[in-house]
Each structure stands twice: as C-alpha cells, then as structure tokens.
C-alpha positions in Angstrom: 37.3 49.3 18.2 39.3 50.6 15.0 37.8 48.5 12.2 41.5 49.4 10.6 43.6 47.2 12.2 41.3 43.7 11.8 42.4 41.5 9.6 39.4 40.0 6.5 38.3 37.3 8.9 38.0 39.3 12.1 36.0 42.4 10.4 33.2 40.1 8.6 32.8 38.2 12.1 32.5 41.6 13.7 30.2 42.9 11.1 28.4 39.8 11.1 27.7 39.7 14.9 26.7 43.1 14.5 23.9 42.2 12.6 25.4 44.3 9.9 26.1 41.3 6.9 23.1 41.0 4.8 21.4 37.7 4.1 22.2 35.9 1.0 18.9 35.0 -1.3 18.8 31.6 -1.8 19.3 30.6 -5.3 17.1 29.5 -7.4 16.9 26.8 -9.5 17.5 26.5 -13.7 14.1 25.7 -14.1 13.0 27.8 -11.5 11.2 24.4 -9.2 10.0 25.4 -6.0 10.5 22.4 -3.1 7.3 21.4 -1.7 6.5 19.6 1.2 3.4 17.3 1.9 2.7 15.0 4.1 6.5 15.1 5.9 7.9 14.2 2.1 10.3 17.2 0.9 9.4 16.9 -3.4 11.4 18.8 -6.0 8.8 20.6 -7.5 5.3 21.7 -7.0 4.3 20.0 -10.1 5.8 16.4 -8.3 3.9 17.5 -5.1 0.3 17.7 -7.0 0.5 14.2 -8.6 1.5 13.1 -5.3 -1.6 14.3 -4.0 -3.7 12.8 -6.7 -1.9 9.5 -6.8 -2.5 8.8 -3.1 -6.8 9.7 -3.6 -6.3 7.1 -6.5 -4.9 4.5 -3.8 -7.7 5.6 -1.2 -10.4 5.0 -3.6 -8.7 1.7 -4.6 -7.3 2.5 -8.5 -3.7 1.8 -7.5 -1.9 0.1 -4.8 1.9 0.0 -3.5 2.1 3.8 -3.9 6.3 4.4 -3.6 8.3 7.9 -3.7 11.6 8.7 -5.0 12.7 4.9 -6.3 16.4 4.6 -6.7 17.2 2.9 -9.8 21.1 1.8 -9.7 22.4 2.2 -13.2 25.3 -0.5 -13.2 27.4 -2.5 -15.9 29.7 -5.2 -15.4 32.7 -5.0 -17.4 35.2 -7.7 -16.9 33.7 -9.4 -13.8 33.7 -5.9 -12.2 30.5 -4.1 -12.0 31.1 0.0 -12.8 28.4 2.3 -11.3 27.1 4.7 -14.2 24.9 6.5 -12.6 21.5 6.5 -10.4 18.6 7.8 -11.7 15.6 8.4 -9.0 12.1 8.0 -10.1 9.0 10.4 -9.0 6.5 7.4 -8.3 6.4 4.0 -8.8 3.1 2.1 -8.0 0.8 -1.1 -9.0 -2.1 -1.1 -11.5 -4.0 -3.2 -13.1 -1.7 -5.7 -11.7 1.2 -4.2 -13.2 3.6 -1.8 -12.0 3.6 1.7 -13.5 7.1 3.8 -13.0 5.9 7.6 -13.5 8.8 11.0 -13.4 7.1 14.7 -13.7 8.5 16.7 -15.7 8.6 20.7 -16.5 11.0 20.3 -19.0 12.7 17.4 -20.4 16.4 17.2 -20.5 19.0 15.4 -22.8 20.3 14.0 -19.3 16.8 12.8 -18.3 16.1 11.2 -22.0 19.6 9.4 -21.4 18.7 8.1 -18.2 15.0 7.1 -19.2 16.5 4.8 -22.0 19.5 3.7 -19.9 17.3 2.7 -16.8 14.6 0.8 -19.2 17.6 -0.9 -21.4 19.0 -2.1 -17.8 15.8 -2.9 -16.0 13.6 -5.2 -18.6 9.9 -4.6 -18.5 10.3 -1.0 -17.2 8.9 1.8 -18.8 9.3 5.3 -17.4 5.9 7.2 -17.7 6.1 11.0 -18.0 3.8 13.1 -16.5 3.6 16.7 -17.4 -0.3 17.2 -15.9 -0.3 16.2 -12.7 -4.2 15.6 -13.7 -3.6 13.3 -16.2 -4.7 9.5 -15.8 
C-alpha cells in the first residue's frame, strides 16, 4: 500500500491497526492523587481510601454508625422565587457519632475552591460542619 497517497485519517487508522501508534500515558493529576478502589467503591485518592478503611473498623467495633460515601451537597439560592444552582460540593464521609452526625473531606492539599465550598455548604446547610482529615489515622 503507498502510505503516500492516504489522506490524515486513513494513515493513523492504518498505523493504528498495525499496531504501530503508541499508547498515550494517562495523565496525571495536579496533585498527583492516585484512584483507589476498595470494596467495589472507586475513591479519589489513596489518602480517602485509608480513612475509608479505618472508618468502617470504627463502625464494626460499634464507635460510629450510618457510615455514607461521597454525600452530594446541592449548593442552591433562590433569587426571586427561582432557585439558581451554584454549585455541588461532594463530601468524602458523612457518618453518626455520639448521636450526632459528623461530615468529614480528606485532604492533601487545601484549595481556595475547597475553602469556598466548605463555608458555602455550612452557611447553606445549618448545623453542618465539614471536618478535615489530613491523617487518615486521626480520631
């Protein structure tokens, strides 16, 4: 076949079904997170993936109950009878103790968007406080 006389489209489908186009690397992230997977959940980051794990031996042994992953929190104002979508935030963990719930985001590093959100989500949702978590070890 004379490679010469193939248009753009027809030579890279011809190379490719050679076997002749190299793979592209997947790209990696700003902050360089690796997605984990435990227990058929797909989690952001390693770091989310550990305090998963911990967070569900605290439930087993009884310290915490309702143990949620990935909450939606809608971020909604209503302006002139019509309610305008701002933006959704999704929290890591949300679970009860002591009674009370507990709303909980790891974090590598801690962004101007995230610290927007945090105060946006706990201005719109009263008695909501978004707990950080940079160890997933910490209790």
């Amino acid at each position: 076949m004379d490679y010469r006389r193939l248009d753009r489209q027809n030579y890279k489908n011809c190379l490719a079904s050679n076997g002749l186009v190299p793979k592209r690397k997947k790209k990696k992230g700003k902050y360089f997170a690796v997605k984990t997977k435990y227990d058929g959940i797909v989690f952001d980051s390693k770091l989310e993936a550990a305090r998963y794990k911990i967070l569900k031996k605290h439930q087993e042994d009884g310290d915490i109950s309702d143990l949620q992953v990935q909450i939606d929190f809608p971020c909604t104002i209503t302006v002139d009878g019509l309610d305008t979508k701002i933006c959704s935030y999704i929290a890591d963990f949300k679970y009860k103790r002591n009674k009370e719930w507990v709303v909980e985001d790891t974090k590598g590093v801690i962004t101007q968007v995230f610290r927007l959100k945090k105060k946006l989500v706990e201005a719109l949702y009263p008695g909501t406080k978004i707990v950080i978590v940079k160890d997933p070890r910490d209790w």
